[in-house]
C-alpha positions in Angstrom: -165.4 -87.7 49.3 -164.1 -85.8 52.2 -160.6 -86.4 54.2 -158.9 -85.4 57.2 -155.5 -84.8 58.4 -153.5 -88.0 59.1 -151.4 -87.9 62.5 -149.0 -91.0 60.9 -146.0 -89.4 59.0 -145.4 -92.7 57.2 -149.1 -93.8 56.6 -152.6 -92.1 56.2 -155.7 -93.0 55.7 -156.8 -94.5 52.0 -159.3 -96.5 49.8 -157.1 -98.8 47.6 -157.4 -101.7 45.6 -154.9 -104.7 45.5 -155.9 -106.2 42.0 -158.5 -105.0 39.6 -161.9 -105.9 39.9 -165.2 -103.9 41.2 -166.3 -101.8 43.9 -167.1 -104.0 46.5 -163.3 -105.1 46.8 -162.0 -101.8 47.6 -160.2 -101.6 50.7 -160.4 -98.6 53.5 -157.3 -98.4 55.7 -153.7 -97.7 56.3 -152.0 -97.0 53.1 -148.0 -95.4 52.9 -148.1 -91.8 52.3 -146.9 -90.2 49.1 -143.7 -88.3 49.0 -143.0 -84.9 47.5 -140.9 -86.4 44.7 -139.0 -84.4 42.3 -141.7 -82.3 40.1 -144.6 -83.2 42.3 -146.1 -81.1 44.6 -147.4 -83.3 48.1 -151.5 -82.2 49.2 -153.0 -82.7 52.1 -156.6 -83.7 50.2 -159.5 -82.1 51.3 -162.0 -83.5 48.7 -162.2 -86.0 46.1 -164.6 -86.6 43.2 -165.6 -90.1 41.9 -165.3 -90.1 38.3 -166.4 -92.3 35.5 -162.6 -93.2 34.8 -162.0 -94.0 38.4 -164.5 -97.1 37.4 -163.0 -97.6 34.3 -159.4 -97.8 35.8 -160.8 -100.3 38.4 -162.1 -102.5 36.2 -158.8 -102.5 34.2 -160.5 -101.1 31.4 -158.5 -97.9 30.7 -155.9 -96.8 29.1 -153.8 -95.9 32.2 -152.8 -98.9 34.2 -151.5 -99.0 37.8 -149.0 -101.2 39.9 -150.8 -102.8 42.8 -152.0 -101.9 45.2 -152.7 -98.7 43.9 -155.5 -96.0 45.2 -158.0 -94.9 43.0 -159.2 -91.1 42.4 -158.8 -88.2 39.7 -160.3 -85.4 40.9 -158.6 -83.5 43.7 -159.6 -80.5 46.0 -156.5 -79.8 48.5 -153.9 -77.3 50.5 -150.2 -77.5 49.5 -148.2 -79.7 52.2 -144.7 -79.6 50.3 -143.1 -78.7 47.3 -140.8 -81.5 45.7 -137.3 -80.5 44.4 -137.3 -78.6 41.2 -141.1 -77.1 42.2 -141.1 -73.5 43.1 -145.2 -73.1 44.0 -147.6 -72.7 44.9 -146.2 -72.3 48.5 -147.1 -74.4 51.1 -150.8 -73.4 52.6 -152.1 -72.6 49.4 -155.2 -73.9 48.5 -155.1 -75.8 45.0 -156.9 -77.9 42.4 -155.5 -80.8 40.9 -156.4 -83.6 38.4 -153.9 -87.1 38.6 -154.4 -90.6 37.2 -154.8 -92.1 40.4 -154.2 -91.4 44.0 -156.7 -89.3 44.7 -158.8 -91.2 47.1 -156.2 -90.2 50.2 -155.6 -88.3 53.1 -152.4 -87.1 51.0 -151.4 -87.0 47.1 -148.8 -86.2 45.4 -149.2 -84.9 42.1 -147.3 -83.6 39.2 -146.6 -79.5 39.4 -148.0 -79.0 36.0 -151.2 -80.5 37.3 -152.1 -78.1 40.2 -153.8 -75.2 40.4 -153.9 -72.0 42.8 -157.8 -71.4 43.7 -159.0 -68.4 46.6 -159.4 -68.6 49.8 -162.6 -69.7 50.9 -163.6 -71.7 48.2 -165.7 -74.7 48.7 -163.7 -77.6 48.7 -165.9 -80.3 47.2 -167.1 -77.7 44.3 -163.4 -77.5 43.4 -163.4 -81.0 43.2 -166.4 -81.7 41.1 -165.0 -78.5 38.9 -161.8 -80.7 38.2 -162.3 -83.0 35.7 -165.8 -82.2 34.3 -165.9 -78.8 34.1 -162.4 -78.4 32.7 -163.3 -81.4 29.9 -166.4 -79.0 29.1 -164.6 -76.1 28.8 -162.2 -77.2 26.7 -164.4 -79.4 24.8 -166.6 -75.9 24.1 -164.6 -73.6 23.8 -161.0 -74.6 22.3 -162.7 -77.3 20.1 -166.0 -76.7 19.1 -165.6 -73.0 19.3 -168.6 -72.1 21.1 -169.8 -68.9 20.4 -173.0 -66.6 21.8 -176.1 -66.9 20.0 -175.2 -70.4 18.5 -176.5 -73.4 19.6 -175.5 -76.5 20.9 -176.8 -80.2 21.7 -175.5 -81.8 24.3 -175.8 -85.8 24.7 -175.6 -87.1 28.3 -176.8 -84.2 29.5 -177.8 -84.9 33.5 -174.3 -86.9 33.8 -171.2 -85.0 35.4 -169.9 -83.8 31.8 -172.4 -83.2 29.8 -174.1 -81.4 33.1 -171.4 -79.5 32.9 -170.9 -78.4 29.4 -175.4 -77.5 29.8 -174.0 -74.8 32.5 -170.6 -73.8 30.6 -172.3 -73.4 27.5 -174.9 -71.0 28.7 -172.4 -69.1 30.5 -170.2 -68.6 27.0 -174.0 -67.6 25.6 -175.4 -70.1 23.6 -178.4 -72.1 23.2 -178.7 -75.2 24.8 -180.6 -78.3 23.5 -180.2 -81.3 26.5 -180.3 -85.0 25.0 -181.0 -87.5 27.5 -183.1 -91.0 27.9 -186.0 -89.9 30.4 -188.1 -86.6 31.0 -186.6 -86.7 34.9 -182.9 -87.0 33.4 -183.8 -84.1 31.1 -185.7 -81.9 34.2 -182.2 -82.1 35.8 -180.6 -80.4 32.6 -183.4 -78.0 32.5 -182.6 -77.4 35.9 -178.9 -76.2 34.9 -180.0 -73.9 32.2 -180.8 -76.3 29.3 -183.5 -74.3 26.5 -184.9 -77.2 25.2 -184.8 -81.1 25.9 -185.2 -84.2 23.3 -186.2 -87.3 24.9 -183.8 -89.9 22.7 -185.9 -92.9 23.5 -189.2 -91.5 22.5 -188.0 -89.7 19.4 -185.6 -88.6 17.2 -182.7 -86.8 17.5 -182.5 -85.3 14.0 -186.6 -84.8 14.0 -186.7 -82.7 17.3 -183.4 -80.8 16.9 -184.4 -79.6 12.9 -187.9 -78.6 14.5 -186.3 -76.8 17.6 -183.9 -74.8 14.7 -186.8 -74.2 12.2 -184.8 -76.5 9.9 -180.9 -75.1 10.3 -179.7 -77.4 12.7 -177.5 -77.3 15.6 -174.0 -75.3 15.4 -172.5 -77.3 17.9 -172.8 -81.2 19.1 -170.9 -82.0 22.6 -171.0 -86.1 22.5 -169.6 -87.6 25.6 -172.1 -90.5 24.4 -171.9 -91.9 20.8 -172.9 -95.4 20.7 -175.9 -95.5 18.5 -177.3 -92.2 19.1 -174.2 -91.1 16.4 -175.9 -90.9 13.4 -178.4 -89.3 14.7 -176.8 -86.3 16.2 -174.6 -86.3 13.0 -177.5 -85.8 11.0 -178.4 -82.7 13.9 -175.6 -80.8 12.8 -176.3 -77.7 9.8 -173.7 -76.0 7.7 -170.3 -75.9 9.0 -171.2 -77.8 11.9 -168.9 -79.4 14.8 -169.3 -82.3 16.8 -167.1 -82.2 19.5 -166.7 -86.0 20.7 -165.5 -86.5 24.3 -166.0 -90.5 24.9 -168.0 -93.7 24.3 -170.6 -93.9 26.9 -172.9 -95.5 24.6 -170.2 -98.3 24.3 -170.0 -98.6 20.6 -167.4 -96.6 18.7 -168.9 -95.8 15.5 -167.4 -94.9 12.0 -167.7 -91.8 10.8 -168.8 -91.3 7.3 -166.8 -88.5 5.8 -169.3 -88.1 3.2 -171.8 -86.8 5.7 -168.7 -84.4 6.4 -168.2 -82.8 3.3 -171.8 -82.3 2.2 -172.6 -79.5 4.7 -168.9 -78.5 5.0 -168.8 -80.0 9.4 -166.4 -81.4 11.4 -165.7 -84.2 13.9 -163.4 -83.3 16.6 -161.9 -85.8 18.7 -161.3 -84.2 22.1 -158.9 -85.8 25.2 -158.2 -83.4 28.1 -154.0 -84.8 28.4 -153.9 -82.4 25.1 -155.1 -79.7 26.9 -153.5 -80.3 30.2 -150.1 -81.5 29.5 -149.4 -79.7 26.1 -151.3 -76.9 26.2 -150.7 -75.5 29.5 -151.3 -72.3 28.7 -154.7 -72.9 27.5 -155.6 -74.7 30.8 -154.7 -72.3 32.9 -157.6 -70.1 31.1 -159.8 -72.6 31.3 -159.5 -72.9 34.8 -159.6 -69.4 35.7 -162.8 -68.9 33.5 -164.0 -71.8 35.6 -162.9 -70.3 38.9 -164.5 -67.0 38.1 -167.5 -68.7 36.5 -168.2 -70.0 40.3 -167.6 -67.2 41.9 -170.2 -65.3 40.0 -172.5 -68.0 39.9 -172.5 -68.5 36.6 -171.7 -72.7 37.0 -173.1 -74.2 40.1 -171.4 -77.7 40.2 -174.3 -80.5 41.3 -172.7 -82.3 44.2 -175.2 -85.7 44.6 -173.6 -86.5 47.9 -170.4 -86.0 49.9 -169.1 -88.9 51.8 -166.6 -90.4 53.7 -163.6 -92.7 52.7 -165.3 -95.6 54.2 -168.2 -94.9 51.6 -166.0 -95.1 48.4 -167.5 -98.4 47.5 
């Protein structure tokens, strides 16, 4: 979503919410601005992405909860407006990324220091956005867990949805092989699209069947699973020797149990993967991420797929 400068130095322009519920009872209007509190740096938003946790959070369904009213939004694209006591940058001016639990959907946010980062001059502000949450979740889900590496090759489930889109174009930038797992032949022409090898079409095969005959029988090095849900055992029984399946979320709904027997037998692993680890623990690692990301953009390496960009009053 895009914003614009508020005139009001006590109010601005938001989408909020006064209890939980859906959508349609988000609100568009006056809402008081955020201050620059103590280790939180005040942006002037210039872009917002809409994330599946910003639904999640509405619908009082997630893990973070929020004092009403309260305005929704994760994904941040913005220019430094103040710096709160105890912050000492990025300087006012600069243009930043930033990832919060809520607030995002503003004319101004004010988010925690460790959470904001410096991007050029130039850079397209709803890119950055989309780039936020996704891409970083990818990345870190990739690289720091699964320990992508060139030449291997990785199944993705969810493929044409904002993660697992992303991890198609971050893995074939670290130099893998990318097999896209999605429920219809136009969900899996968008993955092709981004650079996915191969595609399996879950609802009219197998999982297991496709990805053994796309590896002449080794399996897949790698399984990113934003997904789950019933499609587990399946892409379980995808992975070969020494294996990882990186899981990033329930999509699918169920949570499954994981066998540890089916561990063992060909020596894998089941990573659990959450990006607060990577953001508010493992700083340094973030900060690579994000300049891989940045770089990545630059070069065209990732192309982030941006369905629409809308106005505040469009939030619904």
């Amino acid at each position: 979503m895009n914003t614009s400068d508020s005139d009001d130095n006590e109010t601005m322009r938001a989408v909020f919410a006064r209890a939980y519920g859906t959508p349609d009872s988000l609100i568009v209007g006056d809402f008081p601005k955020p201050k620059a509190a103590r280790g939180k740096i005040l942006l002037r938003v210039k872009a917002a992405g809409v994330a599946y946790h910003d639904g999640l959070q509405l619908a009082g369904k997630h893990q973070v909860k929020h004092e009403m009213p309260y305005v929704p939004g994760m994904e941040i694209a913005g220019i430094v407006t103040e710096l709160g006591e105890d912050v000492e940058g990025p300087a006012p001016g600069t243009p930043v990324m930033a990832l919060t639990q809520g607030g995002a959907w503003g004319q101004y946010a004010s988010v925690e220091a460790s959470q904001v980062w410096t991007v050029s001059d130039g850079i397209d502000f709803p890119a950055v956005a989309a780039i936020s949450m996704a891409y970083t979740t990818a990345h870190c889900g990739l690289h720091w867990e699964g320990r992508l590496a060139a030449g291997e090759t990785v199944l993705i489930t969810g493929a044409s949805g904002a993660v697992g889109l992303a991890a198609v174009e971050i893995a074939k930038a670290l130099g893998a092989r990318v097999i896209a797992v999605a429920s219809s032949p136009e969900r899996l022409a968008v993955a092709k699209k981004h650079g996915a090898d191969a595609g399996i079409d879950y609802s009219e095969v197998s999982i297991k069947d496709a990805a053994m005959e796309l590896t002449e029988g080794k399996g897949v090095d790698v399984a990113f699973d934003p997904v789950m849900g019933g499609l587990y055992e399946d892409v379980l029984a995808s992975l070969g020797w020494g294996g990882r399946h990186v899981i990033i979320g329930f999509a699918g709904g169920e949570i499954p149990q994981i066998p540890s027997n089916r561990l063992l037998v060909k020596n894998r692993s089941a990573l659990g993967m959450v990006m607060r680890y990577d953001r508010y623990m493992k700083p340094e690692l973030m900060q690579e991420t994000v300049d891989t990301l940045l770089a990545w953009y630059k070069t065209g390496d990732i192309k982030p797929h941006i369905t629409e960009t809308l106005g505040l009053e469009r939030a619904a």
